[in-house]
C-alpha positions as CSV (number, residue, x, y, z in Angstrom):
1,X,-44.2,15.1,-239.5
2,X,-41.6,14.3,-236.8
3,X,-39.0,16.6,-235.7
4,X,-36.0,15.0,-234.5
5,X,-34.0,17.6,-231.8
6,X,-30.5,16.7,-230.2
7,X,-30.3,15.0,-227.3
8,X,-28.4,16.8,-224.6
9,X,-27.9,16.2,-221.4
10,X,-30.6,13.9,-220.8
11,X,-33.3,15.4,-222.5
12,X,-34.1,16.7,-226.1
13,X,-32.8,20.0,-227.4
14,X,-34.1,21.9,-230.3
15,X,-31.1,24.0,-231.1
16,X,-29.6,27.6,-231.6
17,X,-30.0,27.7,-235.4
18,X,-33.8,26.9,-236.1
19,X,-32.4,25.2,-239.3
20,X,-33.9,21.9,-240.1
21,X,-32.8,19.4,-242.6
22,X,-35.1,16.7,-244.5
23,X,-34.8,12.9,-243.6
24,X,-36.7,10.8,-246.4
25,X,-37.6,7.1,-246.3
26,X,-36.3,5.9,-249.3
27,X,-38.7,3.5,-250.7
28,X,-41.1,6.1,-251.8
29,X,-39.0,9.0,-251.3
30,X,-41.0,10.9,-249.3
31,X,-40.0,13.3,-246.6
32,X,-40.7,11.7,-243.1
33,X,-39.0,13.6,-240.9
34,X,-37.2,17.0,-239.9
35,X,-33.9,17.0,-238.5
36,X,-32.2,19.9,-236.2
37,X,-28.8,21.0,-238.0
38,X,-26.9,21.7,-235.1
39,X,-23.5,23.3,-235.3
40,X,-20.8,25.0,-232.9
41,X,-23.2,25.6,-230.1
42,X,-24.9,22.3,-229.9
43,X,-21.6,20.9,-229.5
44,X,-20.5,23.3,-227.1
45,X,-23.6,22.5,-224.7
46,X,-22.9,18.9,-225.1
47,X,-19.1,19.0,-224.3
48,X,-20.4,20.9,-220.9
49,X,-22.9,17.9,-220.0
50,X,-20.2,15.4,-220.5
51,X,-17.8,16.9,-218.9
52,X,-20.2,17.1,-215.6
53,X,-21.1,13.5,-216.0
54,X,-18.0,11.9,-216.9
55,X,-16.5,12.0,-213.7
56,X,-18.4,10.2,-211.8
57,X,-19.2,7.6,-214.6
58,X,-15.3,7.2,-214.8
59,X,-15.3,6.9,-210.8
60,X,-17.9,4.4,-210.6
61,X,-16.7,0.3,-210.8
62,X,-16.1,-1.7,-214.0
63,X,-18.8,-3.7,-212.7
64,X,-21.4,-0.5,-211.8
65,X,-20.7,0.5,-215.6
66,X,-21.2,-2.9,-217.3
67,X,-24.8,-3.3,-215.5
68,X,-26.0,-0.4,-216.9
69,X,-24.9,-1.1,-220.3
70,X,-26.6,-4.6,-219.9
71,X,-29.7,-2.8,-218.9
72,X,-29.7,-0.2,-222.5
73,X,-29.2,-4.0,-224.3
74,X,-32.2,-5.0,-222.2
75,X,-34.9,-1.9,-223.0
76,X,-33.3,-2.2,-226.9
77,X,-34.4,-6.3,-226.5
78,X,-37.8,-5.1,-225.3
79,X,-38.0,-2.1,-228.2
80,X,-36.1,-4.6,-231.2
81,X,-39.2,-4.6,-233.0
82,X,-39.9,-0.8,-232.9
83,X,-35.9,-0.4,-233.8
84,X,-36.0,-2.9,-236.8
85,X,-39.0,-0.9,-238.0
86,X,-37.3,2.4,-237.4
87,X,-34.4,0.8,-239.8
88,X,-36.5,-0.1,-242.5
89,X,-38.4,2.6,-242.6
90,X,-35.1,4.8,-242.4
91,X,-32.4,3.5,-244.5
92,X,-34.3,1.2,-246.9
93,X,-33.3,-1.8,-245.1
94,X,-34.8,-5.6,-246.0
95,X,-36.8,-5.7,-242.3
96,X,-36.1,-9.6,-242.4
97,X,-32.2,-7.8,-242.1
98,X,-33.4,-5.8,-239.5
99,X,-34.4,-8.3,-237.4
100,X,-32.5,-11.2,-237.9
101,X,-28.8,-9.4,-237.9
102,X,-28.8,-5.7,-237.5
103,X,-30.6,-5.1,-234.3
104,X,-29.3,-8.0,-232.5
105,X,-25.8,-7.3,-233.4
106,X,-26.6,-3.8,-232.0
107,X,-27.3,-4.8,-228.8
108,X,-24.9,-7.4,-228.6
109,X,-22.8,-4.6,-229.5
110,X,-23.8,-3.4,-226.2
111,X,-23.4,-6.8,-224.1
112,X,-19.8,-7.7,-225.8
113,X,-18.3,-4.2,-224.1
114,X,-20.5,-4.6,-221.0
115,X,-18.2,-7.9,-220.7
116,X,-15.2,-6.4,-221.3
117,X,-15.3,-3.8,-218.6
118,X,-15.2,-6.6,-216.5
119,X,-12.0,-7.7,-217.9
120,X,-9.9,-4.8,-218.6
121,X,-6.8,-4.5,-217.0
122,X,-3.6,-3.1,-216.5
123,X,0.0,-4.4,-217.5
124,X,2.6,-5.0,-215.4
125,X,6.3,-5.4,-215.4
126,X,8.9,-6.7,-213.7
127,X,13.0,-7.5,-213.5
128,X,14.5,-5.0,-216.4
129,X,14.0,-1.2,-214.3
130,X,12.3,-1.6,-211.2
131,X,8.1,-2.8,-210.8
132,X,6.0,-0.9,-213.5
133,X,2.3,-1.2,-213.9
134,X,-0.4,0.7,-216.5
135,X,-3.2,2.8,-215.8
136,X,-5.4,2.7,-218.4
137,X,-7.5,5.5,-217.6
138,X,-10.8,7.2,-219.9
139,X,-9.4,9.8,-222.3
140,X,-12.7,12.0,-221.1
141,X,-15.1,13.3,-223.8
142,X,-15.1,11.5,-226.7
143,X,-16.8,11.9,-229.8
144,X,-18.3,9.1,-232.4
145,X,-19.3,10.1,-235.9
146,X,-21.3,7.3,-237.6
147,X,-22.4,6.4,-241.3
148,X,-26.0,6.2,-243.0
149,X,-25.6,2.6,-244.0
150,X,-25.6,0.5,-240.5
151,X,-27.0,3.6,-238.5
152,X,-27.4,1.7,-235.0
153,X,-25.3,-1.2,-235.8
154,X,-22.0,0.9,-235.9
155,X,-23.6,3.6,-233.6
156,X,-23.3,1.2,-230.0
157,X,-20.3,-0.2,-232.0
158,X,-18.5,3.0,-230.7
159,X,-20.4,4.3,-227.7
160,X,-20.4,0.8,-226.0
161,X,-16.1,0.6,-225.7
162,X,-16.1,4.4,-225.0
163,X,-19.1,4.1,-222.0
164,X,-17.7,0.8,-220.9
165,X,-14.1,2.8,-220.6
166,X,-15.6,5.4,-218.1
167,X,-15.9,8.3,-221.4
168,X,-18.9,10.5,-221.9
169,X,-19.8,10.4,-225.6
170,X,-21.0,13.1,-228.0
171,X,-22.6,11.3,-230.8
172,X,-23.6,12.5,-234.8
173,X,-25.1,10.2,-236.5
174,X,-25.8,10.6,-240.4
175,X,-28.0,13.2,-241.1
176,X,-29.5,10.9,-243.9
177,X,-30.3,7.9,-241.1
178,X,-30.6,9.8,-237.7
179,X,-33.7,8.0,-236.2
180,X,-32.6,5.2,-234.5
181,X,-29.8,7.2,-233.0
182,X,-32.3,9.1,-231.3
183,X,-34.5,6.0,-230.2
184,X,-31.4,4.5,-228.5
185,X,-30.6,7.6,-226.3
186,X,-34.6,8.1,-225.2
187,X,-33.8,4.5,-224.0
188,X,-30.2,4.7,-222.7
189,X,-31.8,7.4,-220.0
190,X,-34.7,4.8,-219.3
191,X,-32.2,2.3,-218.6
192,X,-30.7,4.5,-216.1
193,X,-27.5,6.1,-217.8
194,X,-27.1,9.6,-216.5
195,X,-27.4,12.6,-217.7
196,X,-24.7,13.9,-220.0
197,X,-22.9,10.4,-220.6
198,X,-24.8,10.1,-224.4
199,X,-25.3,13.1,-226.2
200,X,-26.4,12.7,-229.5
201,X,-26.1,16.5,-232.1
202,X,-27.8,16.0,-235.4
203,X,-26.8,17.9,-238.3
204,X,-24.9,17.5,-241.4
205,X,-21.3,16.7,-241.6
206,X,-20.1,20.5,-242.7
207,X,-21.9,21.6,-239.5
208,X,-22.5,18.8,-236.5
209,X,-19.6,17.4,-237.2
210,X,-16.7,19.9,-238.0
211,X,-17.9,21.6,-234.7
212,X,-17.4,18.2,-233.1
213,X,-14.0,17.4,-234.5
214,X,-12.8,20.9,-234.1
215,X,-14.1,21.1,-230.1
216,X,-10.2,21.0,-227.9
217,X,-12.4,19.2,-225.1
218,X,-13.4,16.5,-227.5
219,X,-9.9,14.2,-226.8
220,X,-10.5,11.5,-229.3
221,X,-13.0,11.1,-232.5
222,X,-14.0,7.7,-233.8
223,X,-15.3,7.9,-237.0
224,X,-16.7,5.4,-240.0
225,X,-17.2,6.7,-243.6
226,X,-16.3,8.1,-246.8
227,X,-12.2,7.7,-247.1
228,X,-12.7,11.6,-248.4
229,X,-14.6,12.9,-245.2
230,X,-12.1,10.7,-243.0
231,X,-9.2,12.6,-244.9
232,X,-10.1,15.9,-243.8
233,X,-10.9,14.5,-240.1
234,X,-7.5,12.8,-239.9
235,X,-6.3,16.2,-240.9
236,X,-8.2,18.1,-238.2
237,X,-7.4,16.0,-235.2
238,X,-3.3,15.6,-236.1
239,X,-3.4,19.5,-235.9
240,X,-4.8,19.5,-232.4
241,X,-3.2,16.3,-231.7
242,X,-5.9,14.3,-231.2
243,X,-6.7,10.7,-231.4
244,X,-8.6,9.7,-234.1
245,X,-10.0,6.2,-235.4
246,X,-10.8,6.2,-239.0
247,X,-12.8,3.2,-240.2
248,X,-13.4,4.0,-244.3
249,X,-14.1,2.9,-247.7
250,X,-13.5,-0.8,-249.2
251,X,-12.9,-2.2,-252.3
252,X,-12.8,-6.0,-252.1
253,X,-12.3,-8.7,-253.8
254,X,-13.7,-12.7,-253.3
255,X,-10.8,-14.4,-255.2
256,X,-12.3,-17.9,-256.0
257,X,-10.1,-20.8,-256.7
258,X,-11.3,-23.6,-259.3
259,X,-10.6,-26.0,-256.3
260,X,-13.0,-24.4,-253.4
261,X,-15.2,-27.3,-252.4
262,X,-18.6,-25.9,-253.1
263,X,-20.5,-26.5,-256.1
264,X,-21.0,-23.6,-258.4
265,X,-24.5,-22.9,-257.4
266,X,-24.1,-22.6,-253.5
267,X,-21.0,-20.6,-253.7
268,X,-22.9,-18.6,-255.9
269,X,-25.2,-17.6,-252.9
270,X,-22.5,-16.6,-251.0
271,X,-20.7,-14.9,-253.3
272,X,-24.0,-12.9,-254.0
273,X,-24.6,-12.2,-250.4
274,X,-21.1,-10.8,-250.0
275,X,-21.7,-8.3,-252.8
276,X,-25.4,-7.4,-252.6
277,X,-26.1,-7.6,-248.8
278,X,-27.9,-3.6,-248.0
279,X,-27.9,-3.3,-251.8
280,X,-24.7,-3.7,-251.4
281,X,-24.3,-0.3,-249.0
282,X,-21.5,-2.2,-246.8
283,X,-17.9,-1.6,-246.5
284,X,-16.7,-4.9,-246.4
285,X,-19.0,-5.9,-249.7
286,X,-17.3,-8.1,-252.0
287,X,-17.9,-6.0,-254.7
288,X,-15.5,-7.7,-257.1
289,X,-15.5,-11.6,-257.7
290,X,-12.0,-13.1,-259.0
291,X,-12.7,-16.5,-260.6
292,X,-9.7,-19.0,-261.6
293,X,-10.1,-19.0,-265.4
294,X,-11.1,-22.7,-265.7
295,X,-13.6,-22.0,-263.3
296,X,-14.9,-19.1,-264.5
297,X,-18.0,-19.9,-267.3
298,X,-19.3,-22.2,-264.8
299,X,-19.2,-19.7,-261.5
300,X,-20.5,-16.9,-264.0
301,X,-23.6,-18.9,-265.6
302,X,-24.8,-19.8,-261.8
303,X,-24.1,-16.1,-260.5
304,X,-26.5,-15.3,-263.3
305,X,-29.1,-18.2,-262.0
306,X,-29.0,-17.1,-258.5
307,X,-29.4,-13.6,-258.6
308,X,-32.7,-13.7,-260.3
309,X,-33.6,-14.4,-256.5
310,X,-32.6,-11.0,-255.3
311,X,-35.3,-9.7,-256.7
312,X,-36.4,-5.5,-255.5
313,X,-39.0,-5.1,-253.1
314,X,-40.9,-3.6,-250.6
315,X,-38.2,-3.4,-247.5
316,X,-41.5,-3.3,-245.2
317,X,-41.9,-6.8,-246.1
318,X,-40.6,-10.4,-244.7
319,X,-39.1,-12.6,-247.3
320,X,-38.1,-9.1,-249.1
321,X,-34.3,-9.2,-250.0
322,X,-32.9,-5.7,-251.3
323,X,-34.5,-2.9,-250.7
324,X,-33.8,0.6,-252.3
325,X,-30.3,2.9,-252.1
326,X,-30.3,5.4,-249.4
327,X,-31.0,8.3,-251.1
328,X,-31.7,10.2,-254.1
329,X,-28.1,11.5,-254.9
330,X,-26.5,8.1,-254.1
331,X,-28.9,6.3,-256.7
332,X,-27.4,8.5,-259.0
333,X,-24.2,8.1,-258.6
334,X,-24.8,4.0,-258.9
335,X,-26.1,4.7,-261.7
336,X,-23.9,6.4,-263.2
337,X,-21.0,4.8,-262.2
338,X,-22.7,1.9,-263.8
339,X,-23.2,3.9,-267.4
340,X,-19.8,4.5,-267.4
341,X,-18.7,0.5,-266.7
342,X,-21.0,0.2,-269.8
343,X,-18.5,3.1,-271.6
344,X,-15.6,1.8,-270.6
345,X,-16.2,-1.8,-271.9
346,X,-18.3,-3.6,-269.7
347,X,-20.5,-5.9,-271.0
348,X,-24.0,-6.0,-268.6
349,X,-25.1,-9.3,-267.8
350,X,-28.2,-8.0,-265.9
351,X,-29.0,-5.0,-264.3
352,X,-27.4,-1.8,-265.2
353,X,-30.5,0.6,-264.4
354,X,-33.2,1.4,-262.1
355,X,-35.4,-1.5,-260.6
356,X,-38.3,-1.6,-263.3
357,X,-41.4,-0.8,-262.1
358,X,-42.6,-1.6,-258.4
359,X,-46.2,-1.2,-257.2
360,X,-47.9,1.0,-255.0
361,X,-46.1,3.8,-253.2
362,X,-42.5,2.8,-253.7
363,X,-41.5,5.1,-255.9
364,X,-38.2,6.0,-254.7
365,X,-34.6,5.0,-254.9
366,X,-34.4,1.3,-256.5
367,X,-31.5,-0.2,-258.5
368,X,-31.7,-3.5,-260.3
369,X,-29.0,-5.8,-258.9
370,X,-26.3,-6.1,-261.7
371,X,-23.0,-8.2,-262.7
372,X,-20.6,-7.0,-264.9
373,X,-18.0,-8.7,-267.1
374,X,-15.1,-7.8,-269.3
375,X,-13.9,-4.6,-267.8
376,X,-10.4,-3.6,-268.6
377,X,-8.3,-4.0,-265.6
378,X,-8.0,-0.2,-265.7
379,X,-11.3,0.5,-265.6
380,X,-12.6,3.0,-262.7
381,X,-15.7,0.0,-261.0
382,X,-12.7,-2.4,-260.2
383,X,-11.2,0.5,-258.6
384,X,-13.2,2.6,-256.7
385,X,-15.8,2.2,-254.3
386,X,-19.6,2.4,-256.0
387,X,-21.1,1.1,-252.7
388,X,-24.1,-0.4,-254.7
389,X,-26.1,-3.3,-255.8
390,X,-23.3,-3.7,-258.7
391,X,-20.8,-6.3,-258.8
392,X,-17.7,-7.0,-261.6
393,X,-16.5,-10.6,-262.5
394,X,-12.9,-11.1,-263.2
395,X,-10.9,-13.9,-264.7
396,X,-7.2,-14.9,-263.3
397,X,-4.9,-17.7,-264.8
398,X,-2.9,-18.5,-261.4
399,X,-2.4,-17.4,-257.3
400,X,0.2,-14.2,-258.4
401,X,-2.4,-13.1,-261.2
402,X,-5.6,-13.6,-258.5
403,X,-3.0,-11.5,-256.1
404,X,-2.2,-8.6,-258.4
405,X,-5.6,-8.3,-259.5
406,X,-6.9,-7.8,-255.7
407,X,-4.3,-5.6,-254.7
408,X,-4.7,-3.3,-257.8
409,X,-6.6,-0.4,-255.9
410,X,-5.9,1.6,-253.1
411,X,-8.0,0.8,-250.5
412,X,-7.3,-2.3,-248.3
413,X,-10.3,-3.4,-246.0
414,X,-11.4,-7.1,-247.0
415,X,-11.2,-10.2,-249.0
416,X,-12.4,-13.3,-249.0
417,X,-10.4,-16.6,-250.3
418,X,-12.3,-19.6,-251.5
419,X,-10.0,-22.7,-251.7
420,X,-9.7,-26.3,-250.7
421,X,-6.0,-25.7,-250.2
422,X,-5.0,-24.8,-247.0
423,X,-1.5,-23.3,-248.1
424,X,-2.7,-21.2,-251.2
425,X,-4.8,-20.0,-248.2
426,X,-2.8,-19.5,-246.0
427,X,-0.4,-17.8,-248.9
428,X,-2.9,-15.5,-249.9
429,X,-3.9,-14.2,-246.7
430,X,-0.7,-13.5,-246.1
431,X,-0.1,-11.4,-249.5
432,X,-3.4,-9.6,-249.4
433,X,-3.1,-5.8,-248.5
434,X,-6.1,-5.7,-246.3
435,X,-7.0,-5.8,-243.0
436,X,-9.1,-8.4,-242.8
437,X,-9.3,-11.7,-244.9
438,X,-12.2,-14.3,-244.6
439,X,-11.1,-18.0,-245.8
440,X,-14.2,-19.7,-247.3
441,X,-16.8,-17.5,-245.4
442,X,-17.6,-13.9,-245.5
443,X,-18.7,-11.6,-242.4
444,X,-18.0,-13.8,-240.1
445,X,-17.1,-11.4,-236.9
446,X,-15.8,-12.2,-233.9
447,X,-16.1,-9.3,-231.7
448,X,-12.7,-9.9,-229.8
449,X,-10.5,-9.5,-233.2
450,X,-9.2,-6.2,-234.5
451,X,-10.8,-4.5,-237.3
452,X,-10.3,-1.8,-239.7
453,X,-8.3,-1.1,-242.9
454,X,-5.0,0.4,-244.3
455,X,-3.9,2.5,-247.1
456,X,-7.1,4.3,-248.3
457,X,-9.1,2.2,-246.4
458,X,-8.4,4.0,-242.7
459,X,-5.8,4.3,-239.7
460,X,-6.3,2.0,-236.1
461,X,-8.8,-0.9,-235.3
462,X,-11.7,-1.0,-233.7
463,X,-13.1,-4.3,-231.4
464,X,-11.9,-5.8,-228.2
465,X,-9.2,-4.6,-226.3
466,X,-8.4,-2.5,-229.4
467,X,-11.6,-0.4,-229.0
468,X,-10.7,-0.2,-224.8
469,X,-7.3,1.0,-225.5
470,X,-8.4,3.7,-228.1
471,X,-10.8,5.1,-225.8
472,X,-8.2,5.1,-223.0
473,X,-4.6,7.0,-222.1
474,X,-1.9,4.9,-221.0
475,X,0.0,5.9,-218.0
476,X,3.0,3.9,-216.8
477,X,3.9,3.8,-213.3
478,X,7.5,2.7,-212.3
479,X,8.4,1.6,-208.8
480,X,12.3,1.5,-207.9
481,X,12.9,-1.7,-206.1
């Protein structure tokens, strides 16, 4: 069985604590792994590496640091197969999803900030109080705490802007998905990063990463997960004054309008791959479909249709669409969240339990892909996230309705508008209290445009010169003239 140590200063370190924790693959829900719990002391040896390497990283040209980010996307190009295997194997993943979307977006995670460096630059002003200009200069050691659902995905999603900004990162990955975290800093110091600029200390949230959030040399925390976990985080760093980025949970709706162009069985697909994509173990899932009321028996019956073609399977396997949940306590919670849609009213049109039977060894952590109707507005599933294979349908009479339906919960991450009409779009997007809106699409990311949330759903934006500028302080210079 594997044990997976820190990586710390260049090279792998087994800890202080001799605890381990147990990383399962959950198709058959077997142990495959053993994972260092690291704690105050890992933290504090990594904090000393960066702040030897940073530096001289921070020293070096825009143009010195983008080639070596460009060469980590290069050995992950050469290693995407290994990588998209690691994912699978991991987190569950379909490895079709692996290696069509996750991996490349991972390293073009990498390339995108590579770019950037290049382009970064300071403001200036002039004519209102003498010549100013900006220094935008790295905030130092910088640490990035990342989710089990997109492991690498979101993981160079934070250490590319921080690297490309002249930071030296301490990284903790979920302790539930830690695995490709680890492959990407063996090949990070192969590609020629130095020592000390990626340190990566396992452990679990309680332990890694309260040490990490609680370190005063650790000037700015990025962090994506549970709105609960980014609570106490938000908490932690305004006491010690601290920046802190806090990408969390979604609820979101795909309001559908009885005039959006497409027929009722293609929008079906898309409508299904917004809610079910990773099982539906995505943030930005629509996991609530609003359908004008006219609309609505039509859209529902092919929903129904389609979904017999995300069908359970073995994740190991091309052509395989959803895989299982991540682990054994989050398959329980689905579940139950799902028994109590059933209490509360719901009425199941397919779905509702675990994945019947599967052959072989995959005996762990399956849930049947599920719709729901006839919820009471009040009920808890159009409320709060499940983050599962499990979608709700809900019927609106006009615009204001379809507004005050998506709006009824407190987080405020995505929605998606399907409409012909470019000023009910336009309208809606407007209205919507979320950070992003997608007209007629869904996931569609361009890498330059802010993201995040508001309300229960995060603080700051992460992408572009939004990423840059977090991982940076601001220094104004004025020149009397």
């Amino acid at each position: 069985m594997d044990q997976i140590t820190h990586w710390i200063d260049g090279q792998t370190q087994r800890g202080h604590h001799g605890e381990w924790l147990a990383v399962f693959n959950p198709s058959t829900g077997r142990q495959i792994a053993q994972l260092a719990n690291g704690g105050d002391a890992e933290v504090g040896m990594a904090v000393a590496a960066a702040e030897r390497a940073q530096p001289d990283w921070a020293a070096h040209s825009a143009s010195h640091r983008a080639a070596v980010l460009n060469r980590i996307a290069d050995a992950m190009t050469e290693d995407a197969e290994q990588l998209a295997e690691i994912e699978s194997r991991n987190v569950g993943k379909p490895i079709d999803l692996c290696r069509q979307i996750e991996i490349p977006r991972a390293i073009q995670n990498l390339r995108f900030f590579a770019a950037a460096a290049l382009q970064f630059s300071s403001e200036s002003h002039h004519g209102e109080a003498g010549l100013n200009y900006t220094l935008r200069q790295p905030a130092g050691v910088v640490g990035c705490i990342t989710p089990w659902n997109l492991p690498l995905y979101l993981f160079t999603w934070k250490i590319a802007p921080a690297l490309a900004a002249g930071n030296a990162v301490i990284g903790k990955p979920s302790e539930i998905t830690p695995l490709s975290a680890q492959r990407l800093a063996e090949l990070s110091a192969t590609a020629g990063l130095a020592p000390g600029l990626l340190n990566v200390v396992h452990g679990d949230g309680g332990s890694a990463g309260a040490a990490l959030v609680a370190h005063p040399k650790v000037r700015a925390i990025s962090f994506t997960g549970s709105t609960r976990a980014g609570r106490q985080i938000g908490a932690r760093c305004g006491e010690q004054l601290k920046k802190a980025s806090l990408e969390l949970g979604g609820k979101n709706a795909s309001i559908v309008f009885a005039d959006a162009e497409l027929d009722d069985h293609a929008l079906a697909d898309r409508l299904l791959r917004a809610g079910l994509q990773n099982s539906g173990q995505i943030c930005l899932c629509g996991s609530r479909i609003l359908i004008e009321a006219s609309r609505y028996p039509g859209l529902r019956d092919a929903l129904l249709q389609r979904i017999a073609e995300w069908s359970v399977g073995d994740p190991s396997l091309a052509g395989t669409r959803l895989g299982p949940l991540v682990s054994e306590s989050h398959r329980n919670k689905v579940l139950k969240g799902i028994e109590l849609a059933r209490e509360q009213g719901g009425r199941i049109l397919c779905g509702g339990g675990p994945a019947p039977h599967l052959n072989g060894d995959l005996t762990g952590w399956f849930v049947a892909p599920t719709l729901i109707e006839y919820l009471p507005e009040s009920a808890d599933l159009h409320r709060e996230e499940l983050f599962g294979p499990v979608i709700t349908l809900q019927a609106f009479s006009d615009a204001d309705d379809a507004l005050r339906l998506a709006n009824a919960t407190a987080y405020g991450l995505a929605a998606s508008v399907w409409t012909s009409r470019l000023d009910t779009a336009h309208q809606m997007a407007a209205r919507l209290n979320t950070g992003i809106v997608w007209i007629n699409g869904w996931m569609l990311r361009d890498l330059r445009t802010p993201f995040g949330g508001m309300n229960d759903s995060g603080v700051g934006r992460e992408g572009g010169w939004e990423a840059m500028r977090f991982f940076t302080e601001a220094r104004n210079i004025c020149i009397s003239i």
